[in-house]
C-alpha positions as CSV (number, residue, x, y, z in Angstrom):
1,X,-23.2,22.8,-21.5
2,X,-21.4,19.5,-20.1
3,X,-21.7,19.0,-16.8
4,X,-18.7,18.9,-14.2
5,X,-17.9,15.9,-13.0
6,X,-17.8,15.3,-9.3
7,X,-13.8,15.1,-8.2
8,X,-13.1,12.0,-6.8
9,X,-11.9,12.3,-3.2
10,X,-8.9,10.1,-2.3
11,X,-8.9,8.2,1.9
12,X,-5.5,7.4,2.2
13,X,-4.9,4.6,4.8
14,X,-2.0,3.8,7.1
15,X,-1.6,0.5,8.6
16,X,1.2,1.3,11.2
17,X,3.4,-0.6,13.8
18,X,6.4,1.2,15.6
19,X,7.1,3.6,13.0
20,X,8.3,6.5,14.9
21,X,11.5,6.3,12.6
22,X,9.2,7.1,9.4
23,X,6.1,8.8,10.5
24,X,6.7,12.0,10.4
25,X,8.2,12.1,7.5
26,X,5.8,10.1,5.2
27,X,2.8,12.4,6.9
28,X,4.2,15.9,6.0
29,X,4.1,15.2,2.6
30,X,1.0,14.4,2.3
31,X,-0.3,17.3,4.1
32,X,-1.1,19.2,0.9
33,X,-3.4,16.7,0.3
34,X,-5.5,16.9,3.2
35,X,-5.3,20.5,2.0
36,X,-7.4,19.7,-0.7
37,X,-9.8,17.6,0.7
38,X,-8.6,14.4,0.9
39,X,-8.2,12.5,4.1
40,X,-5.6,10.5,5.9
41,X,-6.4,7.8,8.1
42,X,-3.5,5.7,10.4
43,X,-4.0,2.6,11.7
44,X,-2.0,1.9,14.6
45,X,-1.5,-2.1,15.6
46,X,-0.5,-1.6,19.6
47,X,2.8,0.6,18.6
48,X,4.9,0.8,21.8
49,X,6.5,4.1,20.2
50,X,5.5,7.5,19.5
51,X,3.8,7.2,16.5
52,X,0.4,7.8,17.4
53,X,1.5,11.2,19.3
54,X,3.6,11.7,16.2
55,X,0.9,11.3,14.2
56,X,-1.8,13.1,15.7
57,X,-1.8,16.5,13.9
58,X,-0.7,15.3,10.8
59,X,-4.1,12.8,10.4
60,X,-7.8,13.0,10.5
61,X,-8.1,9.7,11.9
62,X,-6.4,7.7,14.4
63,X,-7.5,4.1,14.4
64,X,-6.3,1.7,17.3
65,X,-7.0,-1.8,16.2
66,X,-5.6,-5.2,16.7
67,X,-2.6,-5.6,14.8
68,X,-2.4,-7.3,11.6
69,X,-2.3,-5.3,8.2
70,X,-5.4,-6.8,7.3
71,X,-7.2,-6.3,9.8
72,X,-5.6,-2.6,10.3
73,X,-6.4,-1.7,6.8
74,X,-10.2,-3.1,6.8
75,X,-10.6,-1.2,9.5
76,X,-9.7,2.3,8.2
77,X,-11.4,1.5,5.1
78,X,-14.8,1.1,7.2
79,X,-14.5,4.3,8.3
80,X,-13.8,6.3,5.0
81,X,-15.1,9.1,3.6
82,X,-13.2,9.0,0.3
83,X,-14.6,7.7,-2.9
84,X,-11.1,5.8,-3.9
85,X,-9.3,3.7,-0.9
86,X,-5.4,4.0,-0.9
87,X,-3.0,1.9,1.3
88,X,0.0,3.3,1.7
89,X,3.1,1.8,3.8
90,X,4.6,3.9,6.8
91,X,7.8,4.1,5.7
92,X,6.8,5.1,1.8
93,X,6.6,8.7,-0.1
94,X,4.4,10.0,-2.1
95,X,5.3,11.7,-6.0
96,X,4.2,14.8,-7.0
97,X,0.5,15.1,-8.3
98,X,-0.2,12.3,-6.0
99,X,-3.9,12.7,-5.7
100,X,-4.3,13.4,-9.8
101,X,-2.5,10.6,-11.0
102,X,-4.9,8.3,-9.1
103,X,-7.9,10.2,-10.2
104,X,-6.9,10.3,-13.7
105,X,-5.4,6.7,-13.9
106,X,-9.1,5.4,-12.7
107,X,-10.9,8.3,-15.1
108,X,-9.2,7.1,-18.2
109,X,-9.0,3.4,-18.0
110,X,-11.7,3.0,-16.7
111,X,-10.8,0.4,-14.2
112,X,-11.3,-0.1,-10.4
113,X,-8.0,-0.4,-8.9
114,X,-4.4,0.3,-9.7
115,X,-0.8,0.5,-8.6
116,X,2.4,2.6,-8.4
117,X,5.9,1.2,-9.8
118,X,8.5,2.1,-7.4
119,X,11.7,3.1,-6.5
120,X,13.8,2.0,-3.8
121,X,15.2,4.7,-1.0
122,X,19.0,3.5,-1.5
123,X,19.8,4.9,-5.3
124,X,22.8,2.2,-5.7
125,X,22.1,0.3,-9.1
126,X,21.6,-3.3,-7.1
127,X,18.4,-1.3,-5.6
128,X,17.8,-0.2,-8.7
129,X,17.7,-3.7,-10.4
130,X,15.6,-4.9,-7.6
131,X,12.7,-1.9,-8.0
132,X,13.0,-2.5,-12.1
133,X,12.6,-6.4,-11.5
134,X,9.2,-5.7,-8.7
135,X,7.9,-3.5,-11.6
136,X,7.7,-5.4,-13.9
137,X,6.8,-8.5,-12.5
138,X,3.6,-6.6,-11.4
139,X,3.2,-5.2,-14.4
140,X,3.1,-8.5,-16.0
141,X,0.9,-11.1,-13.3
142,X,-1.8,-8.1,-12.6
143,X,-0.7,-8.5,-9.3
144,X,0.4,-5.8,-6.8
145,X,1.7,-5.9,-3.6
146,X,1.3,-3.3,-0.5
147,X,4.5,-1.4,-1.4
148,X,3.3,-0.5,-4.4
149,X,0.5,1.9,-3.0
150,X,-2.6,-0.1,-4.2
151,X,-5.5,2.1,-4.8
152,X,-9.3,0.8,-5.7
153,X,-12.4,2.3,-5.7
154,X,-14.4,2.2,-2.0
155,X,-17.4,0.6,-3.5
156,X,-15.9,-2.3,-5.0
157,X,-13.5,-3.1,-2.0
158,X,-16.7,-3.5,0.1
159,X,-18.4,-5.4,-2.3
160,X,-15.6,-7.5,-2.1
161,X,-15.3,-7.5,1.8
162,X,-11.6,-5.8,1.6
163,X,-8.4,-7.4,2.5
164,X,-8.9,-11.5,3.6
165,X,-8.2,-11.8,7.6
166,X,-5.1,-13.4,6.7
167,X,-1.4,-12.7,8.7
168,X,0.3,-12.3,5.5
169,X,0.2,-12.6,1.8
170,X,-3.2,-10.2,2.3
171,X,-2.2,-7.8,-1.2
172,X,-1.9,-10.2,-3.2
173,X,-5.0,-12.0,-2.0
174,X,-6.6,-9.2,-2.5
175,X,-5.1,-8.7,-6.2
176,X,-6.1,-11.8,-7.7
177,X,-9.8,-11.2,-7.0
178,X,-9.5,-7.7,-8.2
179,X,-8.1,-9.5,-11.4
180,X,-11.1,-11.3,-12.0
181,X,-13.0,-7.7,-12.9
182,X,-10.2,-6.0,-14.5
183,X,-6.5,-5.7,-14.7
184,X,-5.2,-2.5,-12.6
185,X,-3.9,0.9,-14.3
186,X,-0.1,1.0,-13.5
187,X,1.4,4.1,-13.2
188,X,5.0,4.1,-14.4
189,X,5.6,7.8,-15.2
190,X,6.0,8.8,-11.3
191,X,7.1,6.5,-8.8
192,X,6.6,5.8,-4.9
193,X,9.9,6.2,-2.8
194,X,9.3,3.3,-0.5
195,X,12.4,2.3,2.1
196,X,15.0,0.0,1.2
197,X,15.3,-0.5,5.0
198,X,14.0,-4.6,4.6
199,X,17.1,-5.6,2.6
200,X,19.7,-3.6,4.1
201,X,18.5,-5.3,7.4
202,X,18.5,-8.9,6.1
203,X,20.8,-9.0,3.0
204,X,20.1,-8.1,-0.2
205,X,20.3,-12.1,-1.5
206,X,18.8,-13.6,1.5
207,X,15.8,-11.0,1.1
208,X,14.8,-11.8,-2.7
209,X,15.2,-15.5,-2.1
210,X,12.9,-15.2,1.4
211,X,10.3,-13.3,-0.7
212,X,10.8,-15.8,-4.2
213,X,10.3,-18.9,-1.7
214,X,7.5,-16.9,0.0
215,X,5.6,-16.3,-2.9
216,X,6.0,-19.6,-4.7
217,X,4.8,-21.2,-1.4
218,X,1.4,-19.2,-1.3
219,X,0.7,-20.1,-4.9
220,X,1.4,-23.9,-4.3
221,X,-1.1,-23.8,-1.5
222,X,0.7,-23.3,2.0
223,X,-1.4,-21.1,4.5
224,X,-0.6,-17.7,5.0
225,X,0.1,-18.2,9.0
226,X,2.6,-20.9,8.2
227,X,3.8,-18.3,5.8
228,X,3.8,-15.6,8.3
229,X,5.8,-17.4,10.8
230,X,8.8,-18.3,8.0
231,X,8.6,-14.6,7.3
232,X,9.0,-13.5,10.8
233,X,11.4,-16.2,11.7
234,X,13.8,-15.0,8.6
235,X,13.4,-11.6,7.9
């Protein structure tokens, strides 16, 4: 007789900021998986909102920490109970399945970490060019970014002391040393809806080229707060 393997239990973590707009709705539809088991853990920076009271049935865990994603999401993965870490955005939702694609991506592959493609909330084709072009560049580099819902397993993000206390650039930090044990499973055959709200806001051409000049600055060297404050000074 084989023996059943354990299930793998999935901590979902929340880094959070003012998202009263998006709470709600990204929360209640992951409630079927704290049904199961799971658990869902937010991580409020100092929202001046609702969110935490928004929140607070629709969680196990409400963390108030200093803001920061970084810091936000080292902190909820300190206090996990889950045997696979995954950070999700606020304003993102989850496919169908959720918990089993992660499971079964890590099962079969064999590999510690992984990635969603995803899908933009506006459905015009320019969104759509934009989500195909994100995919695929991830799918190429091995590198994934916090949109994308990265997942890795708890034991390995410790050993690698989680997200650097960086302001900014902090995913795909954290990517490129994951890279140096293994490549990340990509699943392509559901997607995460995640909010098209940053390039409405800015411009769709303005965006990419912030993001392009962004990038290309990290990887020539330039610090991530120097980074940060370009970010927050154009977006």
């Amino acid at each position: 007789m084989h023996k059943k393997t354990k299930a793998l239990k999935l901590s979902i973590i929340i880094p959070c900021l003012n998202e009263a707009e998006h709470i709600t709705n990204t929360l209640s539809k992951l409630q079927e998986l704290r049904n199961g088991g799971h658990e869902i853990i937010l991580c409020d920076g100092g929202s001046s909102d609702n969110t935490p009271q928004l929140a607070t049935n629709l969680v196990d865990h409400i963390l108030n920490t200093q803001p920061g994603r970084a810091k936000q999401m080292n902190a909820g993965a300190r206090l996990a109970s889950g045997d696979v870490l995954c950070f999700l955005h606020a304003d993102t939702i989850i496919p169908a399945d959720f918990a089993n694609l992660i499971t079964g991506a890590l099962s079969e592959s064999g590999r510690i970490w992984g990635r969603f493609d995803i899908r933009l909330s506006n459905t015009s084709l320019t969104y759509k060019v934009i989500a195909w072009f994100i995919n695929k560049r991830s799918c190429v580099s091995g590198v994934a970014t916090g949109d994308q819902g990265i997942f890795v397993i708890k034991n390995s993000f410790l050993k690698l002391n989680g997200f650097a206390d960086i302001p900014l650039m902090e995913d795909i930090e954290l990517s490129k040393r994951l890279l140096k044990i293994s490549r990340p499973v990509c699943i392509s055959k559901s997607f995460l809806i995640t909010s098209s709200r940053r390039w409405e806001k800015s411009g769709i051409i303005k965006t990419v080229l912030l993001m392009w000049r962004l990038r290309l600055s990290y990887f020539l060297g330039v610090s991530p707060t120097k980074l940060a404050k370009a970010y927050k000074n154009n977006a």
